[in-house]
NUPA-379148 format. One record per atom (N, C-alpha, C, O): atom name; residue number from 1; x, y, z. Coordinates in pm, whole numbers, plus 50000, padded with zeros to 5 digits. Layout:
BEGIN
rec atome=CA&num=NUM&X=X&Y=Y&Z=Z
...
//
This chain:
BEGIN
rec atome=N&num=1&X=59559&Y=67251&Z=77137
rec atome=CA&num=1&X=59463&Y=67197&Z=77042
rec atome=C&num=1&X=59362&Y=67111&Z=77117
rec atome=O&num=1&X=59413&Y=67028&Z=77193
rec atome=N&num=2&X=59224&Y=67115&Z=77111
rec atome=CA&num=2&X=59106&Y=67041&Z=77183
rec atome=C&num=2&X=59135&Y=66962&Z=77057
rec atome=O&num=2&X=59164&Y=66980&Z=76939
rec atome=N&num=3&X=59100&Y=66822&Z=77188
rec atome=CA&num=3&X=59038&Y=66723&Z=77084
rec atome=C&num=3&X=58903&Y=66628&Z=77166
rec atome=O&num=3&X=58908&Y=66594&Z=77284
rec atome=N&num=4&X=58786&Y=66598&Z=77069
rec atome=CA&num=4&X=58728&Y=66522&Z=77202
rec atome=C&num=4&X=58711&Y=66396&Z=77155
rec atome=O&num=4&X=58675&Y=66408&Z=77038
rec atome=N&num=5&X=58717&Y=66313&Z=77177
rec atome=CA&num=5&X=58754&Y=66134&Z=77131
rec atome=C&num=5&X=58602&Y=66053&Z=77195
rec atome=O&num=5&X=58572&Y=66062&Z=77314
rec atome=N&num=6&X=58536&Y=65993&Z=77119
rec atome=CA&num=6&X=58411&Y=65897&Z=77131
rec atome=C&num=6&X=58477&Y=65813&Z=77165
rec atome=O&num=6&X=58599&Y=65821&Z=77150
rec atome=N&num=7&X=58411&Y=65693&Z=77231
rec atome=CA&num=7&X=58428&Y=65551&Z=77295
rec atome=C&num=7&X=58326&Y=65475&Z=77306
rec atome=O&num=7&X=58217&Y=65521&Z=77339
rec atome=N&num=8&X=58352&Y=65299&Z=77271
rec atome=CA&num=8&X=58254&Y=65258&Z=77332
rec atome=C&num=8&X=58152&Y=65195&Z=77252
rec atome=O&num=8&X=58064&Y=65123&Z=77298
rec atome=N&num=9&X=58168&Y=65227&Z=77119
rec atome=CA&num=9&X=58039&Y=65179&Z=76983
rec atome=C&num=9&X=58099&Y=65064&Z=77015
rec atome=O&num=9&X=58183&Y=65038&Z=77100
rec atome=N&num=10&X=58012&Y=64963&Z=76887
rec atome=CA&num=10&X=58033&Y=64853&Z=76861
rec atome=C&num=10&X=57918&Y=64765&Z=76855
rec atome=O&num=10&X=57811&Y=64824&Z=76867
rec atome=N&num=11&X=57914&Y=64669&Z=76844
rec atome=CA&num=11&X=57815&Y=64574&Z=76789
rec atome=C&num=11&X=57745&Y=64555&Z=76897
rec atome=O&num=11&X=57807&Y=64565&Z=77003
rec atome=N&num=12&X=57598&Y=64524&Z=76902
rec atome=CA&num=12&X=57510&Y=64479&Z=76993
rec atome=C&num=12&X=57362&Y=64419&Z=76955
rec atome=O&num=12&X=57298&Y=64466&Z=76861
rec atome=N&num=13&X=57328&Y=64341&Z=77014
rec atome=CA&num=13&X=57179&Y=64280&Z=76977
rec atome=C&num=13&X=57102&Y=64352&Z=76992
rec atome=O&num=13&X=57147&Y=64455&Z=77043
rec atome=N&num=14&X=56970&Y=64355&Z=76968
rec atome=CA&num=14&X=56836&Y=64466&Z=76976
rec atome=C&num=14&X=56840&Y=64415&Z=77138
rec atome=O&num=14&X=56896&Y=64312&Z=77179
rec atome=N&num=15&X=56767&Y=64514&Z=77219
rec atome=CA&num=15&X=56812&Y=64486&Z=77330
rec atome=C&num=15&X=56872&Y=64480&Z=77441
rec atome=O&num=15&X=56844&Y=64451&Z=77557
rec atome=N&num=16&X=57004&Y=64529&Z=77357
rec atome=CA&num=16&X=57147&Y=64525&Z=77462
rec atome=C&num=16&X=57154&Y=64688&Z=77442
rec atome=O&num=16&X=57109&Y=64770&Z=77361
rec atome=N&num=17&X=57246&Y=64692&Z=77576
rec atome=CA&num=17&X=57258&Y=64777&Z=77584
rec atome=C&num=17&X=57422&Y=64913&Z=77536
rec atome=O&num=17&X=57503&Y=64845&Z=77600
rec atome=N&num=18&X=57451&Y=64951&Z=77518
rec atome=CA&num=18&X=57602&Y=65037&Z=77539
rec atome=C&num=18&X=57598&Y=65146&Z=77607
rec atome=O&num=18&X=57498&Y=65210&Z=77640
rec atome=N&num=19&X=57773&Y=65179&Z=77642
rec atome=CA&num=19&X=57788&Y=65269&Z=77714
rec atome=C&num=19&X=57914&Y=65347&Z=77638
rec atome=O&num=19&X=58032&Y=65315&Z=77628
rec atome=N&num=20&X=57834&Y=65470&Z=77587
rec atome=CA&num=20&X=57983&Y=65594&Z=77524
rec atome=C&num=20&X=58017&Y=65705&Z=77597
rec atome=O&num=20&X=57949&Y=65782&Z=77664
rec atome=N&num=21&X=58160&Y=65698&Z=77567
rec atome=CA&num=21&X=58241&Y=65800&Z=77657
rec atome=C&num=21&X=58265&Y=65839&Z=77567
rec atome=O&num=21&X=58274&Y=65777&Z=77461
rec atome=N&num=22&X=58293&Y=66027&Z=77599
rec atome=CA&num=22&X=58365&Y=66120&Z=77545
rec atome=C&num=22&X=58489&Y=66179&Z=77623
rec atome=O&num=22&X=58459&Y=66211&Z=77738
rec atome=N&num=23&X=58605&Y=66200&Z=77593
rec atome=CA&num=23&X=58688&Y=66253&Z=77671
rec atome=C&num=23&X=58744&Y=66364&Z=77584
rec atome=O&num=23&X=58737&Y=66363&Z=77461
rec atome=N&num=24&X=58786&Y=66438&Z=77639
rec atome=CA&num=24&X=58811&Y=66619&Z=77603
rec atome=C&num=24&X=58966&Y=66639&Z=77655
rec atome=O&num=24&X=59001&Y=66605&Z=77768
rec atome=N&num=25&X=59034&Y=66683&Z=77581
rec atome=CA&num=25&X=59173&Y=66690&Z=77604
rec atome=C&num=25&X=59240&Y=66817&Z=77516
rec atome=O&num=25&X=59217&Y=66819&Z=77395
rec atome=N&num=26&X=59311&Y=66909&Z=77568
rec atome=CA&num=26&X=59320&Y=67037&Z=77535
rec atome=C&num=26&X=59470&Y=67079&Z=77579
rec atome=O&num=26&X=59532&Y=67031&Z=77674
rec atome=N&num=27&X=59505&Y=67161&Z=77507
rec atome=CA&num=27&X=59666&Y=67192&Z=77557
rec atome=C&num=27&X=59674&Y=67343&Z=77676
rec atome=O&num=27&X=59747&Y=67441&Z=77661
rec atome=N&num=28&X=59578&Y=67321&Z=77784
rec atome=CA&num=28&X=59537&Y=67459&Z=77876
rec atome=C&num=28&X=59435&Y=67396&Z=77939
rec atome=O&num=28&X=59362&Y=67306&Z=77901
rec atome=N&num=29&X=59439&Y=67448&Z=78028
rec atome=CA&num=29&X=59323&Y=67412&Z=78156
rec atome=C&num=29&X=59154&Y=67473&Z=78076
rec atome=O&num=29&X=59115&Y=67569&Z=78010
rec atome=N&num=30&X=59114&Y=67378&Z=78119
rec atome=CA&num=30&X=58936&Y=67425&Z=78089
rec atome=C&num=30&X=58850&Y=67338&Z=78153
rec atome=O&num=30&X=58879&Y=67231&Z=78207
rec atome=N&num=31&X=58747&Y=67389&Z=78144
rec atome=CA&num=31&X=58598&Y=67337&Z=78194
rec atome=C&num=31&X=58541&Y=67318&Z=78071
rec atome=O&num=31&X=58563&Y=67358&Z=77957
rec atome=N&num=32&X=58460&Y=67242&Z=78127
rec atome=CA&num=32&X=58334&Y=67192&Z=78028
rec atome=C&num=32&X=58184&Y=67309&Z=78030
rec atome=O&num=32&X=58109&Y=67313&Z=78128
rec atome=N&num=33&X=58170&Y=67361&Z=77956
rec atome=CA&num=33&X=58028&Y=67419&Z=78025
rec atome=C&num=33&X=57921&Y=67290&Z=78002
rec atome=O&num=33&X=57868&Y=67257&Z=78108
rec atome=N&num=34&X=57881&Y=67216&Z=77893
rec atome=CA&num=34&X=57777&Y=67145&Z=77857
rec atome=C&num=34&X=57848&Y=67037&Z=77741
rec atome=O&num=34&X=57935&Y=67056&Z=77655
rec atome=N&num=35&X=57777&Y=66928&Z=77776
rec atome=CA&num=35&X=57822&Y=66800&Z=77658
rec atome=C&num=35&X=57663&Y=66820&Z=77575
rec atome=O&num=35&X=57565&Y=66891&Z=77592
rec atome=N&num=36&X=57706&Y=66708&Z=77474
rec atome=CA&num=36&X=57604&Y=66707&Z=77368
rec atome=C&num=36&X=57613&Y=66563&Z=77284
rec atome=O&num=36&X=57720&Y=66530&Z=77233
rec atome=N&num=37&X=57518&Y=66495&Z=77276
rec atome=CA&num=37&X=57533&Y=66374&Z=77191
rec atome=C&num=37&X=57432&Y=66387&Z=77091
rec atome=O&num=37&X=57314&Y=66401&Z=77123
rec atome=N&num=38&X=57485&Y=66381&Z=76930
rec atome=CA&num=38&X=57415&Y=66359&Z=76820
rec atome=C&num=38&X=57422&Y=66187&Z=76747
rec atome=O&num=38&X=57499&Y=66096&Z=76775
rec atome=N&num=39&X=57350&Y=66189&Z=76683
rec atome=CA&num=39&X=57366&Y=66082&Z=76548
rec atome=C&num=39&X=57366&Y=66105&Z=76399
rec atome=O&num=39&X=57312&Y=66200&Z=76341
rec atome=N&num=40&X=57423&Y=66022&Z=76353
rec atome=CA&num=40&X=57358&Y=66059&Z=76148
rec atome=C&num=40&X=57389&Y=65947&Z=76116
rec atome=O&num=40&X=57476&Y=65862&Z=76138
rec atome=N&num=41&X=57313&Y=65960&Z=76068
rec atome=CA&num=41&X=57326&Y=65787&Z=75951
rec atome=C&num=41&X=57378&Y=65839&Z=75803
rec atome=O&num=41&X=57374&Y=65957&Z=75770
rec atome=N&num=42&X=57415&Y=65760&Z=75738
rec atome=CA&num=42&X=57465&Y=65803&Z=75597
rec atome=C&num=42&X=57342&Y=65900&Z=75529
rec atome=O&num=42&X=57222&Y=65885&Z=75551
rec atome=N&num=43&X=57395&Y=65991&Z=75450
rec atome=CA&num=43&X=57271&Y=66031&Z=75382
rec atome=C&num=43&X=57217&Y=66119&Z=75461
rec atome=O&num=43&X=57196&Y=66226&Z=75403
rec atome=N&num=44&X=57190&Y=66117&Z=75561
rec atome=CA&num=44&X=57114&Y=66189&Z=75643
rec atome=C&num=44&X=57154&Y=66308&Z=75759
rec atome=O&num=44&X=57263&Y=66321&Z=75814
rec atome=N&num=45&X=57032&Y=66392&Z=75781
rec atome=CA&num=45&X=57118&Y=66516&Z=75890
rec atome=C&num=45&X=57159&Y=66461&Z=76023
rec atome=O&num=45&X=57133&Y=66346&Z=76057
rec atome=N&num=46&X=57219&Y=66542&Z=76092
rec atome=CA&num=46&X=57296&Y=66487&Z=76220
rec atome=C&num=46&X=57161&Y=66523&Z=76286
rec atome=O&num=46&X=57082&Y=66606&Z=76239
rec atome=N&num=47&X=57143&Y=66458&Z=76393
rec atome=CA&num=47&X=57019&Y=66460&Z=76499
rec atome=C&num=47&X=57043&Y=66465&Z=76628
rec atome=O&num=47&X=57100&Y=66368&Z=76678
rec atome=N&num=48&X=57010&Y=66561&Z=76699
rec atome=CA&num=48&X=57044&Y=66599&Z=76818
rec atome=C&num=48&X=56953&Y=66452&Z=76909
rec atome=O&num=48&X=56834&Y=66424&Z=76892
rec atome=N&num=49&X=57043&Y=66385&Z=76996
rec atome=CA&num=49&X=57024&Y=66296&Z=77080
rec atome=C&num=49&X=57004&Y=66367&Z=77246
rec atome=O&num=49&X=56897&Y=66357&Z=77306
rec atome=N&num=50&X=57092&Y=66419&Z=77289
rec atome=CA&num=50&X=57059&Y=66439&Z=77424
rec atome=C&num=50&X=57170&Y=66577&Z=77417
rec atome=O&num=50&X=57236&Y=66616&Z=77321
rec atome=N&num=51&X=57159&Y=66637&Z=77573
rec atome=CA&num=51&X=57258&Y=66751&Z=77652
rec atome=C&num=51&X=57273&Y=66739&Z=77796
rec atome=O&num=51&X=57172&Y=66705&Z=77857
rec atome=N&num=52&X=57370&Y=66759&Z=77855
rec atome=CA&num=52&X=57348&Y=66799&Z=77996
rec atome=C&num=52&X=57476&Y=66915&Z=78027
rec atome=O&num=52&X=57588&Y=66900&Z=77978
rec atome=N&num=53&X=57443&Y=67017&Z=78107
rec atome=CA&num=53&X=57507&Y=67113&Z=78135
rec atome=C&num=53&X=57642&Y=67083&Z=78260
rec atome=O&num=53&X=57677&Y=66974&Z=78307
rec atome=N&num=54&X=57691&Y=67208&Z=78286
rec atome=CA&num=54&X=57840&Y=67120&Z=78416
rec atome=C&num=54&X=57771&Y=67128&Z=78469
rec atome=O&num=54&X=57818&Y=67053&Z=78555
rec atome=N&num=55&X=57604&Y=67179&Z=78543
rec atome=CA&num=55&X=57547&Y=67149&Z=78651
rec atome=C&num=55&X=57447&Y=67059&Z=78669
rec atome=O&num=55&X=57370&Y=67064&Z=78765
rec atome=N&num=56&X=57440&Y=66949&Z=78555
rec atome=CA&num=56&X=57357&Y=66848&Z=78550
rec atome=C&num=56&X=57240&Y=66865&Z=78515
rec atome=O&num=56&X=57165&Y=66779&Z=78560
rec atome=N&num=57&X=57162&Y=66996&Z=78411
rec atome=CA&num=57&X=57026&Y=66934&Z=78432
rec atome=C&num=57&X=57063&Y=66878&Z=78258
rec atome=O&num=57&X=57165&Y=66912&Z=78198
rec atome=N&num=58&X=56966&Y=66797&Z=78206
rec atome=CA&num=58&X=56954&Y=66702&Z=78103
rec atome=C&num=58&X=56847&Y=66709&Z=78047
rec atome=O&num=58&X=56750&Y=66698&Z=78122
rec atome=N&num=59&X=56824&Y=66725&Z=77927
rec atome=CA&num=59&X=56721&Y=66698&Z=77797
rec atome=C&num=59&X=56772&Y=66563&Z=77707
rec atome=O&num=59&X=56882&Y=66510&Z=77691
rec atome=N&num=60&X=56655&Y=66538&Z=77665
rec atome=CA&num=60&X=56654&Y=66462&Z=77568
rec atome=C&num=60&X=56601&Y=66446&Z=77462
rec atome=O&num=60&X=56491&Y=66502&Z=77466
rec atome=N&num=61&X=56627&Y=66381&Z=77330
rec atome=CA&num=61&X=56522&Y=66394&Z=77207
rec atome=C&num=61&X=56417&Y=66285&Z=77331
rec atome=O&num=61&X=56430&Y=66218&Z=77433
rec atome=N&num=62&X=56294&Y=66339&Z=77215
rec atome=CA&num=62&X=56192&Y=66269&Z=77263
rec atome=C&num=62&X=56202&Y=66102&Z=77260
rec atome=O&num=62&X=56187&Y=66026&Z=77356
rec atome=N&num=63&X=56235&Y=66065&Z=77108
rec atome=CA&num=63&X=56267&Y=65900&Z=77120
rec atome=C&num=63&X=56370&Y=65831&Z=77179
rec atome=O&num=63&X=56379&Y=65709&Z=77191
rec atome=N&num=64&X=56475&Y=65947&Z=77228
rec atome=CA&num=64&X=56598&Y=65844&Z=77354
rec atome=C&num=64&X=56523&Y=65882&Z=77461
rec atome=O&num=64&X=56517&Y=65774&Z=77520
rec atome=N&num=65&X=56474&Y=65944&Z=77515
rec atome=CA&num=65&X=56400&Y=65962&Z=77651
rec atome=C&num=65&X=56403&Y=65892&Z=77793
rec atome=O&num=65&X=56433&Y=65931&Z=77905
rec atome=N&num=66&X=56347&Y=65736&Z=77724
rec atome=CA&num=66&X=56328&Y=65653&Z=77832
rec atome=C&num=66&X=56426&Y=65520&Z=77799
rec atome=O&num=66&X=56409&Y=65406&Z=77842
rec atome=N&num=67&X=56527&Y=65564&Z=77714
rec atome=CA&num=67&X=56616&Y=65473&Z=77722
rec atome=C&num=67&X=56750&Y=65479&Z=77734
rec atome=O&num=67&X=56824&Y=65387&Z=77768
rec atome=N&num=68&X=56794&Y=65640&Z=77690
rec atome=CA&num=68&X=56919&Y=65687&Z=77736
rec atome=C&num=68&X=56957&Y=65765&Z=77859
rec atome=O&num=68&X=56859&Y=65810&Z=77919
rec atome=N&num=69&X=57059&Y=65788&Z=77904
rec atome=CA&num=69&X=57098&Y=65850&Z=78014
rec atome=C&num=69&X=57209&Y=65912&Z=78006
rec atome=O&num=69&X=57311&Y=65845&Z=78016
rec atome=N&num=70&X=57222&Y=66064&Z=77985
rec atome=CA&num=70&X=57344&Y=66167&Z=77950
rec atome=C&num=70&X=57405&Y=66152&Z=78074
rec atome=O&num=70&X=57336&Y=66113&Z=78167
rec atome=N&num=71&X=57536&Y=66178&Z=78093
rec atome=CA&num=71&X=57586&Y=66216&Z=78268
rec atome=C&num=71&X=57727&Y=66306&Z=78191
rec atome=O&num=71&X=57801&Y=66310&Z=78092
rec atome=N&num=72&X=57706&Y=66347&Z=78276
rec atome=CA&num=72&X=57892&Y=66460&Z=78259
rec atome=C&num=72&X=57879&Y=66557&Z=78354
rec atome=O&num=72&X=57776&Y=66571&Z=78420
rec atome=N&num=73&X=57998&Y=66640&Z=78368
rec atome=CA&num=73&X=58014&Y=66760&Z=78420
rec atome=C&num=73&X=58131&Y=66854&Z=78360
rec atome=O&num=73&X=58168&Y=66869&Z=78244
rec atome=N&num=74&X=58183&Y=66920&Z=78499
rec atome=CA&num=74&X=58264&Y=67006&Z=78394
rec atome=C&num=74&X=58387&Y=66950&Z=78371
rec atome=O&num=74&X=58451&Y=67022&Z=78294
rec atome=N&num=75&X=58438&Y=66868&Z=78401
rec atome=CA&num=75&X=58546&Y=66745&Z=78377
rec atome=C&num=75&X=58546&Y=66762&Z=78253
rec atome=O&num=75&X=58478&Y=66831&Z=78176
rec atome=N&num=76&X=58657&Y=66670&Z=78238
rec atome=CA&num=76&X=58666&Y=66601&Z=78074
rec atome=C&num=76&X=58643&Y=66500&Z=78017
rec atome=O&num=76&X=58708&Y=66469&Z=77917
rec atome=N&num=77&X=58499&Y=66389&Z=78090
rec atome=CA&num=77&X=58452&Y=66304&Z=78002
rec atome=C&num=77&X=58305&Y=66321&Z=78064
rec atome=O&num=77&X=58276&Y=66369&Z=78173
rec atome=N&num=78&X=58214&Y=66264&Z=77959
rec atome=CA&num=78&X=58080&Y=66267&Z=77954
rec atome=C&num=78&X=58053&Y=66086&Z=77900
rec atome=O&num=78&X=58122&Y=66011&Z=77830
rec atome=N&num=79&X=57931&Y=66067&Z=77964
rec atome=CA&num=79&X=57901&Y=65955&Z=77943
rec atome=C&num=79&X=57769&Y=65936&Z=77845
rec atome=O&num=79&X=57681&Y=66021&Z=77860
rec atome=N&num=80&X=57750&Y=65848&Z=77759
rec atome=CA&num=80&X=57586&Y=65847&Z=77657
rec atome=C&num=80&X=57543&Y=65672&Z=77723
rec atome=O&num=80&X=57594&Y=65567&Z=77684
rec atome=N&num=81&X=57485&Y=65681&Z=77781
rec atome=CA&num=81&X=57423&Y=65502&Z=77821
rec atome=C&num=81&X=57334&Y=65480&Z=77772
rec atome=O&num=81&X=57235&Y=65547&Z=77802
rec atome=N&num=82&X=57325&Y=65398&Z=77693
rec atome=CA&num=82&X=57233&Y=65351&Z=77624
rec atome=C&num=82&X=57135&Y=65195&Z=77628
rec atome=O&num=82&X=57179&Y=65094&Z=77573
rec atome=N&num=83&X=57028&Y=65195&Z=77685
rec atome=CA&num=83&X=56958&Y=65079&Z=77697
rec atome=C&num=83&X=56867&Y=65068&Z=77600
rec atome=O&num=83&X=56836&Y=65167&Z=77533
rec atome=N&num=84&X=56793&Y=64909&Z=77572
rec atome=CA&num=84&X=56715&Y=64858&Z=77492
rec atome=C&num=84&X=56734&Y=64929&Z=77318
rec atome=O&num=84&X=56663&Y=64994&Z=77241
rec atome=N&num=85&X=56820&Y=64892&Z=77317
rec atome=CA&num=85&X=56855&Y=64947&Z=77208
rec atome=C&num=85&X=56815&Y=64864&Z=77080
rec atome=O&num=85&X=56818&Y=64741&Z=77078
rec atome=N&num=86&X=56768&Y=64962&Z=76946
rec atome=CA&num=86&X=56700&Y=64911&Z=76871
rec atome=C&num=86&X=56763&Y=64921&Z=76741
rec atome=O&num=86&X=56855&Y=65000&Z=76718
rec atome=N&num=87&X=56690&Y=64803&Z=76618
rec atome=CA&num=87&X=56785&Y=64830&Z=76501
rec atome=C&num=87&X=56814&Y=64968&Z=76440
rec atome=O&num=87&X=56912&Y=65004&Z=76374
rec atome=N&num=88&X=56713&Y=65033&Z=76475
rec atome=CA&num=88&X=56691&Y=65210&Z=76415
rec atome=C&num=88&X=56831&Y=65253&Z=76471
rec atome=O&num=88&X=56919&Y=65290&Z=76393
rec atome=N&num=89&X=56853&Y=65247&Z=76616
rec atome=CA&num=89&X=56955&Y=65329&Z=76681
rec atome=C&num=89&X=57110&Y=65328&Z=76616
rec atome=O&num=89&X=57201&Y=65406&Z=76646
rec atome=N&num=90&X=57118&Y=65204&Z=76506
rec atome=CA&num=90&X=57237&Y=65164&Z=76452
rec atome=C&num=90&X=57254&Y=65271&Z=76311
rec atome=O&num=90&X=57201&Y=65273&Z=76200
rec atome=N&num=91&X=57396&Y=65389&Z=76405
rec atome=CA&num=91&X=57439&Y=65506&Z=76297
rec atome=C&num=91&X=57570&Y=65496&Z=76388
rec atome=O&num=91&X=57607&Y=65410&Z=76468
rec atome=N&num=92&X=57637&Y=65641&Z=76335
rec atome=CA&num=92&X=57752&Y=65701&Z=76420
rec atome=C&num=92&X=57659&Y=65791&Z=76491
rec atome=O&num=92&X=57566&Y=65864&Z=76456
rec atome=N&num=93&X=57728&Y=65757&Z=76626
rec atome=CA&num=93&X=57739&Y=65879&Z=76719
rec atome=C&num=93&X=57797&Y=66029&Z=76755
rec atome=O&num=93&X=57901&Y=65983&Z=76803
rec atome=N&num=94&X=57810&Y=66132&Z=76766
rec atome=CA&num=94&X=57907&Y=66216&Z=76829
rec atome=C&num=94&X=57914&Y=66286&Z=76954
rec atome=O&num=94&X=57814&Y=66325&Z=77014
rec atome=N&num=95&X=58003&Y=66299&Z=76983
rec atome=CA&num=95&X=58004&Y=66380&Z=77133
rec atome=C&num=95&X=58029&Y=66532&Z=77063
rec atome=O&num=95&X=58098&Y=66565&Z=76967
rec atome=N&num=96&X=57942&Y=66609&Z=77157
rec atome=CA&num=96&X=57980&Y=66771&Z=77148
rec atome=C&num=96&X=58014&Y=66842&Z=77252
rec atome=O&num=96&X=57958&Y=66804&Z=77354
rec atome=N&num=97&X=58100&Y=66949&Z=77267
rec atome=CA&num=97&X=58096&Y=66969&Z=77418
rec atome=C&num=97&X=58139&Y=67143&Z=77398
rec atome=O&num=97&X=58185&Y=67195&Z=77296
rec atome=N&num=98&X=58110&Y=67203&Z=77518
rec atome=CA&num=98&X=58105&Y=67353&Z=77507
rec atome=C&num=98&X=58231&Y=67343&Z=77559
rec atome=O&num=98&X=58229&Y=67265&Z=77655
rec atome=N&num=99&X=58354&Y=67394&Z=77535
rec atome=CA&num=99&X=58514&Y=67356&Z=77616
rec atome=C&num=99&X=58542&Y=67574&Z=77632
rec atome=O&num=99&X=58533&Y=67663&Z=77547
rec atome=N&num=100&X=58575&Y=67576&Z=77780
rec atome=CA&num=100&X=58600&Y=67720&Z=77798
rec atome=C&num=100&X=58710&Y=67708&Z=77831
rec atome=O&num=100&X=58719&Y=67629&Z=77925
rec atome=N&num=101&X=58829&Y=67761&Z=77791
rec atome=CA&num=101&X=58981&Y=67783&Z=77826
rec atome=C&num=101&X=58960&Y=67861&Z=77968
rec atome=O&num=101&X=58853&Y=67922&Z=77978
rec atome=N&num=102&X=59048&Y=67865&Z=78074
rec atome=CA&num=102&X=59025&Y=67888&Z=78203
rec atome=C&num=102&X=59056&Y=68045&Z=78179
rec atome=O&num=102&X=58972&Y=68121&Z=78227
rec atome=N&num=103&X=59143&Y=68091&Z=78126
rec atome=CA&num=103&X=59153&Y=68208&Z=78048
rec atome=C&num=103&X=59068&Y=68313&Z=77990
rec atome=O&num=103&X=59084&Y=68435&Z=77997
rec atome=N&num=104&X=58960&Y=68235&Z=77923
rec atome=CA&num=104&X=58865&Y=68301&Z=77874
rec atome=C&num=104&X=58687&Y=68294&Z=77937
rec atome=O&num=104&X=58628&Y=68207&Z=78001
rec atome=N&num=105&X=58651&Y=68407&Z=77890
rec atome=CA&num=105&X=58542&Y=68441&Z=77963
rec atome=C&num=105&X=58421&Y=68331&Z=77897
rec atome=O&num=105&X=58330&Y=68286&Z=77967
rec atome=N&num=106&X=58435&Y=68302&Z=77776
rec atome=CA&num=106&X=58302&Y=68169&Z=77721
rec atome=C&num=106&X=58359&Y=68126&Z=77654
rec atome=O&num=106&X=58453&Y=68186&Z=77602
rec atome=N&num=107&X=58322&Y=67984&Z=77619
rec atome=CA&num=107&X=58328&Y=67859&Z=77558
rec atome=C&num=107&X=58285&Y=67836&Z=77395
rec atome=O&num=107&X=58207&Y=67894&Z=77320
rec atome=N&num=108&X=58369&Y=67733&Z=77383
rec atome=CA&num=108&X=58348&Y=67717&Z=77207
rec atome=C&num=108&X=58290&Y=67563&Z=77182
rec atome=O&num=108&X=58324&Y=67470&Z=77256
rec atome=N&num=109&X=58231&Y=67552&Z=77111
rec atome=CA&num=109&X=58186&Y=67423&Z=77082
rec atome=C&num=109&X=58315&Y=67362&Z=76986
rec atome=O&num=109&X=58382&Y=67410&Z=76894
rec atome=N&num=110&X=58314&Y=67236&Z=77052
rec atome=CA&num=110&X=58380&Y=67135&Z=76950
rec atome=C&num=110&X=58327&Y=66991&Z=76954
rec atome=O&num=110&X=58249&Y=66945&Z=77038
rec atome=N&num=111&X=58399&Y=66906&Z=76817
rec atome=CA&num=111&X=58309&Y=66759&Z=76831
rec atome=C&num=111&X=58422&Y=66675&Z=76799
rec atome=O&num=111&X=58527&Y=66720&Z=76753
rec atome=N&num=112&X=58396&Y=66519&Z=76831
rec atome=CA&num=112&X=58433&Y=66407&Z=76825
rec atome=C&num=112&X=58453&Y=66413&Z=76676
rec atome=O&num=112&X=58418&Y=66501&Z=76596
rec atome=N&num=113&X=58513&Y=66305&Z=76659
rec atome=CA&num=113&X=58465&Y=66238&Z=76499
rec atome=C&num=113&X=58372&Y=66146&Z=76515
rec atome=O&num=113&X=58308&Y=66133&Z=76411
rec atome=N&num=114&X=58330&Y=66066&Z=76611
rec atome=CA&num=114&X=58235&Y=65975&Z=76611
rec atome=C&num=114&X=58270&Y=65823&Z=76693
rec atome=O&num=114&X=58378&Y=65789&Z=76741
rec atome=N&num=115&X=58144&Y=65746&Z=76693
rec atome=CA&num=115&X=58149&Y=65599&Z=76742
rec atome=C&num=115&X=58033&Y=65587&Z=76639
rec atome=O&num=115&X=57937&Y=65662&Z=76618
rec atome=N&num=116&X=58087&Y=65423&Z=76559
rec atome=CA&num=116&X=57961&Y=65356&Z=76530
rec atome=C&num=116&X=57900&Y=65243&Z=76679
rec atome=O&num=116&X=57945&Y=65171&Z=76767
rec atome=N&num=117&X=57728&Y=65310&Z=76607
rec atome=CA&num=117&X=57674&Y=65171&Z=76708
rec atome=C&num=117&X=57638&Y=65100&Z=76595
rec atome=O&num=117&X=57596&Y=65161&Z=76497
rec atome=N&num=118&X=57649&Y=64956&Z=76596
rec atome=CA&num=118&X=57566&Y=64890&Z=76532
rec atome=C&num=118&X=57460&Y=64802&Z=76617
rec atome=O&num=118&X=57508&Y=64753&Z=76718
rec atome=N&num=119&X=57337&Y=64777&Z=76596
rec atome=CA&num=119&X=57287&Y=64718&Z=76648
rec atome=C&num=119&X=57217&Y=64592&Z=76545
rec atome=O&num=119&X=57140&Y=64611&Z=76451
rec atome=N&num=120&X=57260&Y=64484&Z=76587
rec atome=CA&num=120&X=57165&Y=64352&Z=76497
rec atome=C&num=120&X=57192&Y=64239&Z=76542
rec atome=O&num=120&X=57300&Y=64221&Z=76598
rec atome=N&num=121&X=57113&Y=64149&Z=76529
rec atome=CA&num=121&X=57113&Y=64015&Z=76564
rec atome=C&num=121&X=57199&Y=63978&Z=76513
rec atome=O&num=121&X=57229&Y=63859&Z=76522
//
């Protein structure tokens, strides 16, 4: 059974910064092909935040751009760093990740349940 577990929310001032981990844990050997970090706020659709593949290249939404930083590989944790962080940025997070059983020829997506960030004075 995959499971992938968020880390790392929690309270912070406008400003400050956090750092979320995802870790990936599975009953069989696998790789990662690609992580994935979304958000949603209540009410609202999930929003693709960032990606990076097991060979590192990285996208981003346009408004984390110059303040987040994806890292992972084909391991089993991925990192979301987050600087200057603003009241907007305060939702749940999720980790997504492409998980390929060593067995099989491609990968399946699965997700976290989440991290809240909150951000406020």
């Amino acid at each position: 059974q995959v499971h992938l577990v968020e880390s790392g929310g929690g309270l912070v001032q406008p400003g400050g910064s956090l750092r979320l981990s995802c870790t990936a844990s599975a009953g069989s050997l696998f790789s990662m092909n690609s992580w994935a970090w979304y958000r949603q706020a209540p009410g609202k659709a999930r929003v693709w935040v960032a990606r990076i593949t097991a060979g590192g290249i990285t996208d981003y939404a346009a408004q984390m751009k110059d303040r987040f930083t994806v890292s992972g590989d084909d391991s089993n944790t991925a990192v979301l760093q987050m600087h200057d962080l603003k009241p907007d940025d305060t939702t749940v997070y999720y980790c997504s990740g492409n998980l390929r059983f060593v067995t099989k020829l491609s990968g399946k997506d699965y997700w976290g349940k989440g991290t809240l960030v909150t951000v406020s004075s």
